[in-house]
SELO-107446 format. One record per residue (C-alpha): residue number from 1; residue in three letters; chain; z, y, x. Coordinates in pm, 1 decimal. Each point is the difference from the previous one (the first is absolute). Layout:
BEGIN
NUM Ala A Z Y X
...
# end
This chain:
BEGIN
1 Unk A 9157.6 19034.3 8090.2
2 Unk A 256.9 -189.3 192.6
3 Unk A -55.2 -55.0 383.1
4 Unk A -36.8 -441.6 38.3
5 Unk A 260.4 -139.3 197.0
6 Unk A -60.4 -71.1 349.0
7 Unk A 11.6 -290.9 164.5
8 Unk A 142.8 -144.5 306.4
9 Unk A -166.8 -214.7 234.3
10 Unk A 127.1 -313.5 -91.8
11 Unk A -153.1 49.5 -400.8
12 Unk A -227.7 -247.5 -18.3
13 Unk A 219.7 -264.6 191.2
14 Unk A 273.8 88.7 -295.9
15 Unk A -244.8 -25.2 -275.4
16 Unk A -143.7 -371.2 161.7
17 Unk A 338.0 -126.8 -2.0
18 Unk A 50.1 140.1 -372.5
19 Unk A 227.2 209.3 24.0
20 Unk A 84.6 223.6 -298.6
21 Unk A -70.2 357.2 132.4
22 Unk A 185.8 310.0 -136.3
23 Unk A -103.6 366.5 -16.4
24 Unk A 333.7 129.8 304.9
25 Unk A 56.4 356.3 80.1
26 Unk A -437.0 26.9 -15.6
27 Unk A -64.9 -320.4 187.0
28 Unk A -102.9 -355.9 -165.2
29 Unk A 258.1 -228.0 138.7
30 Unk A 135.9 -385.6 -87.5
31 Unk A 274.6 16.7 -214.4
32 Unk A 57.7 -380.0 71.4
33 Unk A -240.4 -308.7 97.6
34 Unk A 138.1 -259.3 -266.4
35 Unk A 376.7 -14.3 -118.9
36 Unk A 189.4 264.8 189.3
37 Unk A 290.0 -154.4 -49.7
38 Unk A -139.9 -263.9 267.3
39 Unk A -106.0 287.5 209.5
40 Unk A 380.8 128.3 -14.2
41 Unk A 159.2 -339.9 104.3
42 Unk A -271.2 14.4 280.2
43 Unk A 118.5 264.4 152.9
44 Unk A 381.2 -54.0 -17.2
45 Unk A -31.8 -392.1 106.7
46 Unk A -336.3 1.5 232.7
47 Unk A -261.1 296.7 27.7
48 Unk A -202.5 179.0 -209.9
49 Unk A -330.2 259.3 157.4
50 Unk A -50.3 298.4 -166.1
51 Unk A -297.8 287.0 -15.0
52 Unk A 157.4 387.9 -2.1
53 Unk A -229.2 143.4 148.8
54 Unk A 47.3 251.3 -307.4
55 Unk A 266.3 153.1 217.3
56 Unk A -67.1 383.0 132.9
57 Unk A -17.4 5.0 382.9
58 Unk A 36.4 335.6 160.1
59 Unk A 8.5 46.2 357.1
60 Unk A 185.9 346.4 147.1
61 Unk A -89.7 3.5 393.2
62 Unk A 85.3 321.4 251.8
63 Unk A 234.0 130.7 213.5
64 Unk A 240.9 83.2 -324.0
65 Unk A -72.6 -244.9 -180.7
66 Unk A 332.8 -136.0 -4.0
67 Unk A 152.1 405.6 -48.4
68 Unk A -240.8 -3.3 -304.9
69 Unk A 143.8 -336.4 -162.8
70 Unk A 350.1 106.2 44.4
71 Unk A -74.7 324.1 -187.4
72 Unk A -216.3 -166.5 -256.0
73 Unk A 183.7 -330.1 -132.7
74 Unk A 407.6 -49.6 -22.1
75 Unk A 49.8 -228.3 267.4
76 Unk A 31.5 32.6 424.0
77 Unk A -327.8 -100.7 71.0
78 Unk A -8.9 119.1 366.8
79 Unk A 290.4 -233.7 87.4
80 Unk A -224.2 -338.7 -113.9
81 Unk A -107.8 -192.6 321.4
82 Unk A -366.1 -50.4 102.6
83 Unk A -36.5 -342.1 -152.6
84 Unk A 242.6 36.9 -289.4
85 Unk A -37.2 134.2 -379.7
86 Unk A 246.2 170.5 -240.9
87 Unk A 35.6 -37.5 -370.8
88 Unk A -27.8 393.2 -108.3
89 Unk A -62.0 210.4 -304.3
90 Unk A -189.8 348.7 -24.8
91 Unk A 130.9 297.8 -257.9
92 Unk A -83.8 269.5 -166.6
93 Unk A 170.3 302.5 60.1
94 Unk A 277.3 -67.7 -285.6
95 Unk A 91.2 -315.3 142.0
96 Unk A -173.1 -231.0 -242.9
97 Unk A -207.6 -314.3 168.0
98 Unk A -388.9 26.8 39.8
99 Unk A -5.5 -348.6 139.3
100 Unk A 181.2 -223.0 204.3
101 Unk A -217.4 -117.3 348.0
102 Unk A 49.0 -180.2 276.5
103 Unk A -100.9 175.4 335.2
104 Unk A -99.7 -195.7 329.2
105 Unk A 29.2 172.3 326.4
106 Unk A -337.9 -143.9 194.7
107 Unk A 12.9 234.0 316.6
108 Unk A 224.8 256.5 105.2
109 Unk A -209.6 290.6 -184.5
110 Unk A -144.9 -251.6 -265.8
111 Unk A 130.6 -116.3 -343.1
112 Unk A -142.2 -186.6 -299.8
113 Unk A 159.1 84.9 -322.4
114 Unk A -34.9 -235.5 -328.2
115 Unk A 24.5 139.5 -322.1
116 Unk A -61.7 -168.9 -343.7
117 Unk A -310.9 -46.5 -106.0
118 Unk A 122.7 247.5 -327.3
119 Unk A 72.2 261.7 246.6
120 Unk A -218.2 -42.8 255.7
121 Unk A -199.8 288.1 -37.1
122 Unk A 359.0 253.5 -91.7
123 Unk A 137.2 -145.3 343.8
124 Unk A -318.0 88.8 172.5
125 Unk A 16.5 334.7 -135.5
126 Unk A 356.2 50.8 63.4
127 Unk A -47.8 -47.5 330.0
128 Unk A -261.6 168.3 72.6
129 Unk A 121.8 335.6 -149.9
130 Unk A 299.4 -37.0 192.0
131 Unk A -158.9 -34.2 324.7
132 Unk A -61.8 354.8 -51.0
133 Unk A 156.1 159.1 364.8
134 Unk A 50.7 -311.7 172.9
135 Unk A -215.6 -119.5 342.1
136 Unk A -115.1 -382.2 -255.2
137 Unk A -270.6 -145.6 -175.6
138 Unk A 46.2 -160.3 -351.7
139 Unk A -303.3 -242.9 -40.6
140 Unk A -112.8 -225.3 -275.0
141 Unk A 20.0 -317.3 96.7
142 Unk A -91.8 -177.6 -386.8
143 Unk A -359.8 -156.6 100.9
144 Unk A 140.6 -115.5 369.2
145 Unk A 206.3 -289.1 -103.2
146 Unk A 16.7 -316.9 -228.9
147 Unk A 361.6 -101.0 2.1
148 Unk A 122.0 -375.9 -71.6
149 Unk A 345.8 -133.5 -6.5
150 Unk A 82.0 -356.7 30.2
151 Unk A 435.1 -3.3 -138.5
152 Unk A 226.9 -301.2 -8.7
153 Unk A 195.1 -235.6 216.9
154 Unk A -319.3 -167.2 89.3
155 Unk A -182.8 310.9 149.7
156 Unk A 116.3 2.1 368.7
157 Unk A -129.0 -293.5 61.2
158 Unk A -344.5 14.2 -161.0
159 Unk A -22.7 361.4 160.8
160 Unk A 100.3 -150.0 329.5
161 Unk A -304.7 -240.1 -23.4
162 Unk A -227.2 279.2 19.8
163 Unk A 125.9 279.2 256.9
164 Unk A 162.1 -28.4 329.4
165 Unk A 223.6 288.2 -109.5
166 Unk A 324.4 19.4 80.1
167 Unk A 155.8 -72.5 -346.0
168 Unk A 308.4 -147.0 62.5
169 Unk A 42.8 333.5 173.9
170 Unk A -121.3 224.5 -220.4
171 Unk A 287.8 113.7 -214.7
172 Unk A 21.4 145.8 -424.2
173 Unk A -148.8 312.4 -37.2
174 Unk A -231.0 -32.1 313.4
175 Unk A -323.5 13.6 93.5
176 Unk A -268.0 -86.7 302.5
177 Unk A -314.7 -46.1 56.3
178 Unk A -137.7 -353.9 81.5
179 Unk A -330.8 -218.8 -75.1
180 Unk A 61.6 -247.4 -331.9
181 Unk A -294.9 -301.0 -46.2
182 Unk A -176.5 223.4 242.3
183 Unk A -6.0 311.6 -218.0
184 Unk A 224.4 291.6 165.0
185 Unk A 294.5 170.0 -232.5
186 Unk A 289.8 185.4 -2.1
187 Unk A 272.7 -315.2 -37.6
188 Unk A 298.3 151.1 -215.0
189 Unk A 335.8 -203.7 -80.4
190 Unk A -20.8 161.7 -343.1
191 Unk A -63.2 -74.1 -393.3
192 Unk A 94.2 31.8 -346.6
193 Unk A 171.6 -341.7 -177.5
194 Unk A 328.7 -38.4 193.2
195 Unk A -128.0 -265.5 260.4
196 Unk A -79.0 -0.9 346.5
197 Unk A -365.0 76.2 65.7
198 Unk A -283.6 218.1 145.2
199 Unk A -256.3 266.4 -98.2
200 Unk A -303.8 -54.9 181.4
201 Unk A -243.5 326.1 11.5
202 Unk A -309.8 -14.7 96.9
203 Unk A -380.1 114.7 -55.7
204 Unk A -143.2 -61.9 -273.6
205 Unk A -280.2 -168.2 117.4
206 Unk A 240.3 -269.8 162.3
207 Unk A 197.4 -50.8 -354.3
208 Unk A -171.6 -295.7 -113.4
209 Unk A -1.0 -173.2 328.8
210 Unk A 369.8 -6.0 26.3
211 Unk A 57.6 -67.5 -371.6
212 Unk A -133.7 -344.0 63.4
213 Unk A 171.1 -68.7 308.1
214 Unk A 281.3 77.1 -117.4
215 Unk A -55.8 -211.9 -322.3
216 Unk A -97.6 -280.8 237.0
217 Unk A 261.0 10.7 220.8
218 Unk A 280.4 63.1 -274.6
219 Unk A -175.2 -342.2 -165.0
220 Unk A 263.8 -246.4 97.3
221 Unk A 275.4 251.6 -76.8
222 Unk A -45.3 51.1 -300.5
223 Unk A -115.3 362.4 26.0
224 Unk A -203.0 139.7 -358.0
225 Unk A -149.3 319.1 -89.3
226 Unk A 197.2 246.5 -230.9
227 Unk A -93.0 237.5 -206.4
228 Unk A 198.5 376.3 -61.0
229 Unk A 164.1 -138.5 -266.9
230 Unk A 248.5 -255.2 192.9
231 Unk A 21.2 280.6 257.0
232 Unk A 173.2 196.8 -254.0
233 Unk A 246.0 -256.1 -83.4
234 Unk A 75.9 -84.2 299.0
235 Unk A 53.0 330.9 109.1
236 Unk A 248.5 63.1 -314.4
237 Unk A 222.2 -359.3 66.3
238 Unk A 21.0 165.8 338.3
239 Unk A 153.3 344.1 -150.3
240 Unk A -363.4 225.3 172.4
241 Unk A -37.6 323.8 -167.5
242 Unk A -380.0 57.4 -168.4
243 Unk A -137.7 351.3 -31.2
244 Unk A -85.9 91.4 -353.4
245 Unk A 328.8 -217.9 -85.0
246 Unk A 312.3 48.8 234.7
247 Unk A -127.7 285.0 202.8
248 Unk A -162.3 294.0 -177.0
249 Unk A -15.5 381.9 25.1
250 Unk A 268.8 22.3 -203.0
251 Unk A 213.6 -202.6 189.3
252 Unk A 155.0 50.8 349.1
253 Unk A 102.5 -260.8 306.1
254 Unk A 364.9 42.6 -150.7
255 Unk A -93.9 -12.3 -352.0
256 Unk A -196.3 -328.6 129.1
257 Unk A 311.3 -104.5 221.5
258 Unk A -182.1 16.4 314.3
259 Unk A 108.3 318.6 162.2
260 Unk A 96.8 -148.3 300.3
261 Unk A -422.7 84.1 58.2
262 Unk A 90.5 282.7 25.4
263 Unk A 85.7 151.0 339.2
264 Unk A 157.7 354.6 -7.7
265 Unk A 77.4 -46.7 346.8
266 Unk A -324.6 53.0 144.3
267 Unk A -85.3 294.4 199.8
268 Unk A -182.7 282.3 -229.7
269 Unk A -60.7 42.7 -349.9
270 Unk A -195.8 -203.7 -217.1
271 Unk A -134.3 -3.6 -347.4
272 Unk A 263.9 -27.8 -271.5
273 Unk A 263.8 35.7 253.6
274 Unk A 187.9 275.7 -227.1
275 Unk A -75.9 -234.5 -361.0
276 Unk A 76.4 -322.4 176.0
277 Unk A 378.9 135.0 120.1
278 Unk A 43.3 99.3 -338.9
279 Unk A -87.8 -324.2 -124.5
280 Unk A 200.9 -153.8 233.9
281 Unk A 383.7 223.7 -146.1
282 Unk A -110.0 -138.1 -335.6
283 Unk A -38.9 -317.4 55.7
284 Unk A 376.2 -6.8 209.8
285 Unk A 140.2 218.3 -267.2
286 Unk A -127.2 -125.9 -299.4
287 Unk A -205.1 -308.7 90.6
288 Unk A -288.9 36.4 -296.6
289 Unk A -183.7 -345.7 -144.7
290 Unk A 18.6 -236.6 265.4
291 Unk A -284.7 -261.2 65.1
292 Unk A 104.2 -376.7 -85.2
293 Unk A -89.0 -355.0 -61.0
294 Unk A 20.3 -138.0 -340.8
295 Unk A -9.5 -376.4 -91.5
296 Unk A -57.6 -115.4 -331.9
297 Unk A 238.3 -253.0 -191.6
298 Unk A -325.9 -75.0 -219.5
299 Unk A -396.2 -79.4 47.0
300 Unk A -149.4 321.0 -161.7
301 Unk A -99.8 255.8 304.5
302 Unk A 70.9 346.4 49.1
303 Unk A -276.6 247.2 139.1
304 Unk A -31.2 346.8 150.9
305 Unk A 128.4 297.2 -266.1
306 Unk A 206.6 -260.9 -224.1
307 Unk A 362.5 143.2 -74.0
308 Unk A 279.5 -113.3 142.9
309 Unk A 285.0 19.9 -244.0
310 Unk A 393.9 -50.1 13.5
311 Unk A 208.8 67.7 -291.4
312 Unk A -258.5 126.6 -216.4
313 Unk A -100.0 255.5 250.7
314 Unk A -293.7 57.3 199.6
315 Unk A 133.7 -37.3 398.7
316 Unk A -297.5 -50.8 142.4
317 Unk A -370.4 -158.0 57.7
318 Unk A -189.5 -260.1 149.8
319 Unk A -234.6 65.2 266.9
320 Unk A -147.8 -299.0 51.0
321 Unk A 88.3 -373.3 -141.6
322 Unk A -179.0 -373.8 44.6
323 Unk A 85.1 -327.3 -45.6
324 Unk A 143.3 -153.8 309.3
325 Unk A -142.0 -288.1 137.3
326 Unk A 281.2 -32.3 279.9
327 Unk A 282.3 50.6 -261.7
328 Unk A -170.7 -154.8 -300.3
329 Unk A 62.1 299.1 -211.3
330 Unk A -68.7 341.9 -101.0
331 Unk A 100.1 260.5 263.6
332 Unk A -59.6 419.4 -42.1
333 Unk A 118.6 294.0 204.9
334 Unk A 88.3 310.1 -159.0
335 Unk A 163.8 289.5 25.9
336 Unk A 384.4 -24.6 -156.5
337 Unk A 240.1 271.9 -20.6
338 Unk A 239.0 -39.8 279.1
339 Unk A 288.0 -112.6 -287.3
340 Unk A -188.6 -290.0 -75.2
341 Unk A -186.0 -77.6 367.0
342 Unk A 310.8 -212.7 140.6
343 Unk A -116.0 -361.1 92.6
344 Unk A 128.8 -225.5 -235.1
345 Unk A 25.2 250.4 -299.3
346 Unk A -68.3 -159.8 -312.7
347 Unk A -63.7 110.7 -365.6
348 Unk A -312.3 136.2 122.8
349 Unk A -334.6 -84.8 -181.7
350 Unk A -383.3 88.6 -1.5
351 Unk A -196.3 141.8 -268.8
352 Unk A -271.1 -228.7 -14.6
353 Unk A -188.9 117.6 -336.8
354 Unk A 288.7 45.2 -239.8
355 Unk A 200.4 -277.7 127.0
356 Unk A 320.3 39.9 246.1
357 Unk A -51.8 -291.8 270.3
358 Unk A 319.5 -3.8 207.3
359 Unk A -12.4 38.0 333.2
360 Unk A 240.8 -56.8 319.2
361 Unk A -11.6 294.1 279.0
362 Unk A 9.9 -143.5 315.4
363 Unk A -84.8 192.1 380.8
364 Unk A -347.0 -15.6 144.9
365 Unk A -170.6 -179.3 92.3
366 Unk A -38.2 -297.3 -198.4
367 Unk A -98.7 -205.4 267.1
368 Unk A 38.7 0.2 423.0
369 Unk A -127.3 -255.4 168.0
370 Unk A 193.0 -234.1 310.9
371 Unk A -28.2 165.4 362.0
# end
């Protein structure tokens, strides 16, 4: 028997406004609302809110809590501001990627990490087995917090609407506290699509409230709800890794092209220190398959395991591919070897069932938007 998915506590709000849900890493979520194609162009022209309160919340609080971090997950945690976040991964101890989080410093001995829903509970664990010796606590924080975004151009100024925060102030990657439609949450310059916008978490007893005052305030805007499904294109136009596709045990922040999360630096030793140096002579020396953007010349579309071929070889594979709606085309990452991975290399096509689709290898991401 197979445990039924859980539900957040914005479920029956999703399922009046007929949304199709999806079975997600265990929970029911909406995959989209009605085209998600509209919900896209939402959130790159005018706003779009979204539930994730799927996300894993873990809160590590003590006098070490920072000394813990720093030994547990590949980046210098201790040196993030009260008030700020950091875009981080954890490892195992042969350097390949349990998950990639994002960690907010709340207090001087308090920190919220966010994991993937998929690894949610592995993150949890992780940390708590390496709190082993250190003055911390690693809590689960899963049932404390319903988390909404509201991404695009538009969001500032709906958001603004609703909070006397300080938002022009509050910078990417940061966080604080403040009162939203009269519900308090943790106000963080953060999300997922390659736009400007804010993650809003909360209780989940206040959820529903600010869903619809956000919806009513993001009216004349133009704001819309989206489902996962946009979320993921979005987040590939914009070039975002996706556990499970990018980032994966096998794989480590150099294979993925994102060592520079990695900070040997730091004071004391931390897991996959040794693996992770390693990693980091081999990709120098002999760079392995780098990660790229492909864009197709034709209409069919490529998807995660597909082959990517050049000269009748096998140089690579897709990790994840879409259509674009920003582009108008097909667009895929993948892993190419590093002969093949220059921008502009041509001659380079997808396996898409038996048939070569040529492709044009370009650098990520696909899409950045104005400052």
């Amino acid at each position: 028997m197979t445990d039924a998915p859980r539900r957040t506590a914005l479920d029956a709000l999703h399922r009046a406004l007929g949304a199709t849900m999806t079975d997600f890493a265990g929970w029911d979520m909406p995959l989209r609302y009605g085209s998600e194609r509209d919900e896209h162009i939402a959130v790159r022209t005018r706003a779009g809110l979204f539930d994730l309160s799927h996300m894993g919340e873990s809160t590590v609080t003590g006098p070490q809590a920072a000394a813990l971090l720093d030994y547990a997950l590949v980046g210098n945690i201790g040196g993030v501001a009260v008030g700020r976040a950091r875009y981080t991964m954890i490892c195992n101890a042969e350097g390949g990627i349990l998950d990639d989080l994002i960690v907010y410093r709340l207090a001087d001995e308090e920190y919220m990490v966010v994991a993937n829903a998929s690894n949610a509970q592995v993150v949890l664990d992780a940390l708590a087995g390496r709190a082993a010796g250190f003055d911390a606590q690693v809590r689960d924080d899963r049932d404390a917090y319903a988390l909404l975004a509201v991404q695009g151009p538009e969001s500032p100024g709906i958001l603004k609407s609703l909070t006397d925060a300080d938002l022009d102030g509050l910078k990417y990657y940061a966080g604080l506290p403040g009162t939203v439609a009269g519900v308090p949450a943790l106000i963080a310059r953060t999300g997922y699509t390659g736009e400007d916008g804010f993650e809003l978490f909360v209780a989940p007893a206040d959820a529903e409230k600010l869903w619809h005052a956000l919806t009513e305030a993001g009216a004349g805007a133009g704001l819309v709800p989206c489902g996962l499904s946009c979320r993921d294109t979005l987040r590939l136009e914009a070039g975002m890794p996706l556990y499970g596709h990018e980032l994966t045990t096998a794989t480590t922040p150099f294979d993925a092209g994102l060592g520079r999360v990695v900070k040997f630096e730091k004071e004391g030793d931390f897991v996959g220190r040794e693996a992770l140096l390693a990693a980091r002579e081999r990709a120098e020396s002999a760079p392995p398959r780098k990660l790229v953007g492909l864009i197709a010349e034709g209409r069919r579309v490529p998807r995660a395991g597909f082959a990517v071929v050049a000269d009748g070889a096998v140089v690579g594979e897709v990790t994840s591919g879409a259509p674009s709606p920003t582009l108008g085309k097909p667009i895929a990452i993948a892993y190419v070897d590093a002969a093949h991975a220059t921008p502009g290399t041509k001659g380079v096509s997808v396996d898409i069932r038996g048939s070569h689709e040529p492709y044009e290898v370009v650098a990520l991401p696909f899409y950045k938007r104005q400052r």
